[in-house]
C-alpha positions in Angstrom: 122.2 152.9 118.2 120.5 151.9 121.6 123.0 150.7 124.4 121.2 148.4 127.3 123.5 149.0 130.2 123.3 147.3 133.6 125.0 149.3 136.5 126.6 148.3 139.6 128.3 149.9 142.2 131.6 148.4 141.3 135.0 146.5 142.6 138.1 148.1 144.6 140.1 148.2 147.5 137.3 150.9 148.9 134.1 152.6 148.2 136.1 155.4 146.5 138.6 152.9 144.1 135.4 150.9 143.3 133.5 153.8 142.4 136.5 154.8 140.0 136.4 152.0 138.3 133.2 151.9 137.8 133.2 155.6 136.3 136.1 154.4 133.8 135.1 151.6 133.1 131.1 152.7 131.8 132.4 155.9 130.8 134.8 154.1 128.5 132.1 152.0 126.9 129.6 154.8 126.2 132.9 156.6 124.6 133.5 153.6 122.5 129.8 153.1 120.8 128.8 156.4 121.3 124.9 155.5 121.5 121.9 157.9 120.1 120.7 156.8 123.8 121.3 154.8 126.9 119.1 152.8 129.0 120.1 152.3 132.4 119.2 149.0 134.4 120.6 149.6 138.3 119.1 149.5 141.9 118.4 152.1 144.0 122.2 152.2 145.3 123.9 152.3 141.7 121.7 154.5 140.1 124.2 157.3 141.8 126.8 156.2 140.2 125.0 158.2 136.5 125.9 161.1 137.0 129.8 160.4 137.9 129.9 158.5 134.5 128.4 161.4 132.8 130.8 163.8 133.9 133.6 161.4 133.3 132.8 161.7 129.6 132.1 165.6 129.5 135.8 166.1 131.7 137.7 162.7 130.3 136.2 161.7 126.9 135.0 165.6 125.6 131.9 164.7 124.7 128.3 165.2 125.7 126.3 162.7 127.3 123.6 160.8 125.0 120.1 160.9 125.9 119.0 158.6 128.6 116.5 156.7 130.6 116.4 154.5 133.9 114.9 151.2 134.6 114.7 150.4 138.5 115.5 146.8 139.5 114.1 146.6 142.7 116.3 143.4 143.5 119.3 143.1 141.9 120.0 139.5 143.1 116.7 138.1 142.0 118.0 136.9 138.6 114.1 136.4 137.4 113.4 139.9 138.3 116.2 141.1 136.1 115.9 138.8 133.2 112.2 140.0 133.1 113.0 143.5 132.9 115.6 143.5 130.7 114.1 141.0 128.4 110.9 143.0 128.4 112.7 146.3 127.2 114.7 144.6 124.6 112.0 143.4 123.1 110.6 146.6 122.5 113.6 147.7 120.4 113.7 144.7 118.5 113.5 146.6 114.9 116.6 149.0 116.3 120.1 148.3 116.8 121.2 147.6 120.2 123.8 146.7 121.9 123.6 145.0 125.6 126.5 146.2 127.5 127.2 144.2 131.3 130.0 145.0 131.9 129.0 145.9 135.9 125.9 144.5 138.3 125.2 141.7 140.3 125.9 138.7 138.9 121.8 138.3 138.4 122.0 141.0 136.4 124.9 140.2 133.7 123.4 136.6 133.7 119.7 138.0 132.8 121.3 140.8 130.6 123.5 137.5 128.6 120.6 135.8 128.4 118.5 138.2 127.0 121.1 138.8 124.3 121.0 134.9 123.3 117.4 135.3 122.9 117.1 138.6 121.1 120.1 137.8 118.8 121.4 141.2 120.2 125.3 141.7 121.2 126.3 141.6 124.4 129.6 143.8 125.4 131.9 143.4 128.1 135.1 146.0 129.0 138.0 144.1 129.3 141.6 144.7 130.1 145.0 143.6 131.6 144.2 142.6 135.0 145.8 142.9 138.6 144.4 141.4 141.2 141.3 140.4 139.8 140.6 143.9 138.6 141.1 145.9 135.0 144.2 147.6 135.6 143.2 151.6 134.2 144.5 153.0 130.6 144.1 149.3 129.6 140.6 148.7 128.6 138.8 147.2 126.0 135.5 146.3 124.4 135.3 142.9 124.2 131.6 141.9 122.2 130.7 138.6 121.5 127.9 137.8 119.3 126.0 134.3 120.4 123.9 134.0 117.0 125.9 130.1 117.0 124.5 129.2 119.9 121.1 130.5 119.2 120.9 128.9 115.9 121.7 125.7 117.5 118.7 126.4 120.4 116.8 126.3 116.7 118.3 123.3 115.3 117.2 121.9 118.0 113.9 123.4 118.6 113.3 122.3 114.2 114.1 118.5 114.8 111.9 118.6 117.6 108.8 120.0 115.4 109.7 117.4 112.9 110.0 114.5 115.2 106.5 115.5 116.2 105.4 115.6 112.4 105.0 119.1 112.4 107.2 119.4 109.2 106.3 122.9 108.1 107.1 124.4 111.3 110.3 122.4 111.2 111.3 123.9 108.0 110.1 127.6 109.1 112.1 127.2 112.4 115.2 126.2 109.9 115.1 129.7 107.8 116.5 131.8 110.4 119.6 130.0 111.6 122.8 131.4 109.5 126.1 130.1 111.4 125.3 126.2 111.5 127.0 124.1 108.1 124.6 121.4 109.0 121.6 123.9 108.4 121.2 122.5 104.8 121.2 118.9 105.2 118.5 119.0 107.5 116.7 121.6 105.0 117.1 119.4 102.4 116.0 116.2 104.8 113.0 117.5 106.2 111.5 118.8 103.0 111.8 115.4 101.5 109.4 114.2 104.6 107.1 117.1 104.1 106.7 116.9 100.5 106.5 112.6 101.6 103.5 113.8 104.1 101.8 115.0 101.2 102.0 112.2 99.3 104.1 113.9 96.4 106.7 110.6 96.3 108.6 112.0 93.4 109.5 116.0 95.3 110.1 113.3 98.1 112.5 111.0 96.7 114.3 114.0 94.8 115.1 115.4 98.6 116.0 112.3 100.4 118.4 110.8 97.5 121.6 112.3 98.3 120.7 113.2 102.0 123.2 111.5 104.7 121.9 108.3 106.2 121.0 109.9 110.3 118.9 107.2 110.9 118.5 103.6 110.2 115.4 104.0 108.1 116.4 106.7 105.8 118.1 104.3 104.0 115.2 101.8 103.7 112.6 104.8 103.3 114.3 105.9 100.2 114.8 102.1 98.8 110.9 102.3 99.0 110.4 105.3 97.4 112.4 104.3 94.5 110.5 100.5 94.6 107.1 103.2 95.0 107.8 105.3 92.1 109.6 102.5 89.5 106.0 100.6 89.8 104.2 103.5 89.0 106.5 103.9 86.0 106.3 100.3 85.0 102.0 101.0 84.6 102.7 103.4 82.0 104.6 101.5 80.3 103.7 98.3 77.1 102.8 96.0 79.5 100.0 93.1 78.8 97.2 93.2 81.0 98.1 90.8 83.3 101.4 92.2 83.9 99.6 95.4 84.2 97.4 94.3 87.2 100.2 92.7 89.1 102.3 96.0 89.0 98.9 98.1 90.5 98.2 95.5 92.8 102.1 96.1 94.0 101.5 99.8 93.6 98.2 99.8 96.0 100.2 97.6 98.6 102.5 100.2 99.0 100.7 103.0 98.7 97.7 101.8 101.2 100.9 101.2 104.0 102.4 105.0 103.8 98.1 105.7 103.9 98.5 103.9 107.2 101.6 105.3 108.7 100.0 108.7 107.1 96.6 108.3 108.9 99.0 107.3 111.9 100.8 110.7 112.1 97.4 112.3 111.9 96.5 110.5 115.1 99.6 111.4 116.8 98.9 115.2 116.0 95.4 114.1 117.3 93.5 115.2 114.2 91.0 111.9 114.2 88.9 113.5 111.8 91.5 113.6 109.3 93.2 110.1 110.5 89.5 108.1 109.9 89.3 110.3 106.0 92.7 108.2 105.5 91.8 104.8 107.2 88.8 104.7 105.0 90.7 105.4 102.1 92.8 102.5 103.5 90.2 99.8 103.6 89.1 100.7 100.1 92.1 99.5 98.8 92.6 97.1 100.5 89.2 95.4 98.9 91.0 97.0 95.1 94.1 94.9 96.2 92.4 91.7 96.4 89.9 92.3 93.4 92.7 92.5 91.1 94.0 89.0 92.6 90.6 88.2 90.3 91.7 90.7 87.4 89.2 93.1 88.1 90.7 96.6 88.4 88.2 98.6 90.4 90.4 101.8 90.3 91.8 102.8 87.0 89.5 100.5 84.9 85.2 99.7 85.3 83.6 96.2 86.6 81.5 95.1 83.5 78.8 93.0 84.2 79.8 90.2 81.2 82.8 90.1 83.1 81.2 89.6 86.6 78.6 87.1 85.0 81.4 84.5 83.6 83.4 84.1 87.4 80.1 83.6 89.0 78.0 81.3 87.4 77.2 79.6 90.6 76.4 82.2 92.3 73.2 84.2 92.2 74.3 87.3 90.6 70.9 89.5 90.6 72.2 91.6 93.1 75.1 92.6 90.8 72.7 92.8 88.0 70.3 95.1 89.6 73.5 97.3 90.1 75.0 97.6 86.5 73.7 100.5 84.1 72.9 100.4 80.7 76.3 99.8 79.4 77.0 96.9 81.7 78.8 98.5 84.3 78.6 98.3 87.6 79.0 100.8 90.4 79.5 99.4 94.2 80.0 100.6 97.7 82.4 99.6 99.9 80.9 96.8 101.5 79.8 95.3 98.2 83.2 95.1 97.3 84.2 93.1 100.4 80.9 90.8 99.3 82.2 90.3 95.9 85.4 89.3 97.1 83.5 86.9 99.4 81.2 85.7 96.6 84.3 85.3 94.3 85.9 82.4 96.7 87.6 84.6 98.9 87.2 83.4 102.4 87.7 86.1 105.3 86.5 89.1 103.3 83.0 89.6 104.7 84.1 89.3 107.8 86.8 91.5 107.3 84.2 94.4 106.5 81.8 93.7 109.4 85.4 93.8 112.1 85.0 97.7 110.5 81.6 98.3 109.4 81.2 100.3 113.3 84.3 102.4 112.3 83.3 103.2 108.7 79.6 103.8 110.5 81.4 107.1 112.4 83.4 108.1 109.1 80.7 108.3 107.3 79.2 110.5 110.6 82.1 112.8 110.7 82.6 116.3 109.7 84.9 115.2 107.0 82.5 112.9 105.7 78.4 112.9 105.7 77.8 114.8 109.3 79.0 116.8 111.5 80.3 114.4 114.6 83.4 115.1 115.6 85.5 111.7 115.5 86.7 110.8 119.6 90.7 109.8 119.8 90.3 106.8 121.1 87.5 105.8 118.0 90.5 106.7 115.6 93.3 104.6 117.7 91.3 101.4 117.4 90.1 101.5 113.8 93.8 102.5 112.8 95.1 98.8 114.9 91.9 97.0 113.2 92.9 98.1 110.0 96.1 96.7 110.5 95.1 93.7 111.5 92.9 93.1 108.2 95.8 94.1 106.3 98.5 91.8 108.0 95.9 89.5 107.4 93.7 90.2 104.2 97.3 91.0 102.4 99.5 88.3 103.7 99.5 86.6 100.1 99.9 88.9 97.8 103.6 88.1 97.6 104.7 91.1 99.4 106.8 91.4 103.0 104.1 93.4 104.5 105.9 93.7 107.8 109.0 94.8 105.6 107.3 97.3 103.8 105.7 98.6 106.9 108.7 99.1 108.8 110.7 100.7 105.5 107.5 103.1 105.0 107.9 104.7 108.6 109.3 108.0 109.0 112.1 108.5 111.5 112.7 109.7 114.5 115.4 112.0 114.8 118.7 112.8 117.8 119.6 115.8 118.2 123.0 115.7 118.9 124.0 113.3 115.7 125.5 116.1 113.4 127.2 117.7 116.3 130.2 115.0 117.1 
């Protein structure tokens, strides 16, 4: 065992009784752990008082002092000076066991040598004892060792809610592993890997997570009811349902799904990875043109657009374009913006003008390193096509019988106090 001992020059009614008790009191501690070696941390003045100690435990104690070494503080009131030094040595020994003894020094130095013990989960030991005037009356001592793992683990309770209120939900969950003494440890385990698992779009690991978690926040309750809503319609399209029925459950299905997108792409802009944030945006906007072509029962995601079928809704329209796109079986294969002109062409007023307010955005997707190029995608690029977006939404959406506003607000991910599990 290593023992980290700062070293004053003591307390007494003179130079002589302070010294004394000094001796005793060290000499004591070194008896009680008996350390493979000491480190010394002392100033100029109390590094004389290691030899008296020594002989203390040869003449008092009977045995031999350990090996040792000295680190100089050159200011033993200069608390960063200490706490540097100490710290710095600690971390060396951070595979061995170690004990911080400050039971002497400034009071710079048993703050920095505390500290230091918070933050390398080492104990701290203090000689204690009946007291007389302030003082540790001799033939009464004690080791007194406190081990502060508690409040460390709540410095990374703290420190994970943080990460996870900035979306960082791995690094939340990481920061999580390592705390032992808090009860509340596994609530927030379970919580936060319902959100990361939810970040990655795997709603049913998600829902599993946040079913039985306490309600910490006003949306968890409303983030799970549309989880459950999320995960019953995608059900419900498995099952024996006519066709029509079938369409009105995806078309349900998309609206939700294209709002977590949203909030999804919204967390990637917060992290400020735009690239990523205009990959989801796009994927946005395409369905939002699949949620308005199955108002016409045309399912542009899990089934084909047939020409025959295109042909009977727009006999007054001229359909070569459409023609010139279908293959030899009759089906046709569309862009993105043909999509938003079909809609257009089908009787759907708004939709062509809802591609041009985001033909400039999509024009940069398609630039981006994610995409077609290799043009990095500017913050500012990603901020306004993600509040254009939602505009067409509030606005391309706002009859499909859905509470868009309700849904957005029950698809956002909380925001998290620290202190709510600690009343």
């Amino acid at each position: 065992m290593l023992l980290l001992m700062t070293l004053g020059t003591g307390i007494g009614t003179s130079d002589e009784d302070a010294l004394s008790r000094l001796v005793r009191s060290c000499s004591f501690a070194i008896h009680s752990y008996r350390p493979a070696r000491i480190i010394y941390f002392c100033s100029e003045k109390s590094e004389r008082t290691i030899e008296p100690v020594h002989q203390a435990l040869t003449e008092q104690f009977r045995i031999s002092p350990p090996q040792f070494s000295v680190c100089m503080i050159s200011d033993p009131n200069d608390f960063t000076g200490c706490f540097e030094l100490i710290y710095g040595v600690a971390s060396l020994y951070h595979e061995e066991e170690v004990v911080i003894e400050a039971s002497s020094g400034t009071r710079e130095m048993i703050m920095a040598a505390e500290i230091v013990s918070f933050l390398t989960r080492n104990p701290v030991s203090h000689v204690t004892g009946e007291k007389s005037g302030g003082m540790i009356i001799p033939g009464t001592e004690r080791i007194k060792e406190m081990v502060l793992f508690a409040a460390y683990d709540r410095l990374q309770l703290h420190r994970a809610i943080y990460a996870f209120n900035q979306n960082h939900f791995g690094s939340s969950l990481r920061l999580l592993e390592g705390i032992t003494s808090l009860p509340e440890r596994d609530i927030y385990y379970t919580l936060f890997n319902g959100y990361w698992h939810w970040d990655k779009m795997d709603y049913e690991k998600a829902y599993k997570y946040l079913e039985h978690v306490p309600d910490l926040d006003i949306l968890i309750p409303l983030n799970r009811k549309f989880l459950k809503r999320l995960l019953e319609l995608d059900r419900m399209d498995d099952t024996i349902l006519n066709r029509k029925e079938r369409l009105r459950v995806r078309q349900q299905k998309y609206i939700y799904m294209l709002l977590d997108l949203l909030h999804n792409a919204k967390r990637r802009i917060d992290g400020e990875r735009y690239d990523d944030a205009l990959a989801r945006l796009y994927r946005v906007v395409e369905l939002i043109s699949q949620v308005l072509l199955l108002s016409y029962g045309i399912d542009d995601n899990e089934e084909k657009i047939r020409f025959a079928d295109l042909k009977k809704m727009l006999r007054k329209q001229d359909i070569s374009t459409y023609a010139r796109k279908s293959d030899r079986n009759g089906i046709i294969r569309i862009g993105l913006r043909y999509k938003f002109l079909l809609l257009e062409d089908l009787g759907m007023k708004g939709a062509d003008r809802w591609y041009s307010d985001l033909q400039q955005y999509i024009m940069i997707r398609n630039d981006s390193i994610l995409a077609h190029g290799l043009t990095p995608v500017p913050g500012d690029v990603a901020k306004d096509m993600w509040n254009e977006v939602r505009n067409v939404i509030t606005e391309a959406c706002n009859g499909s019988g859905e509470n868009l506003e309700e849904l957005f607000r029950s698809s956002e991910f909380p925001i998290l106090e620290n202190h709510q599990l600690e009343q």
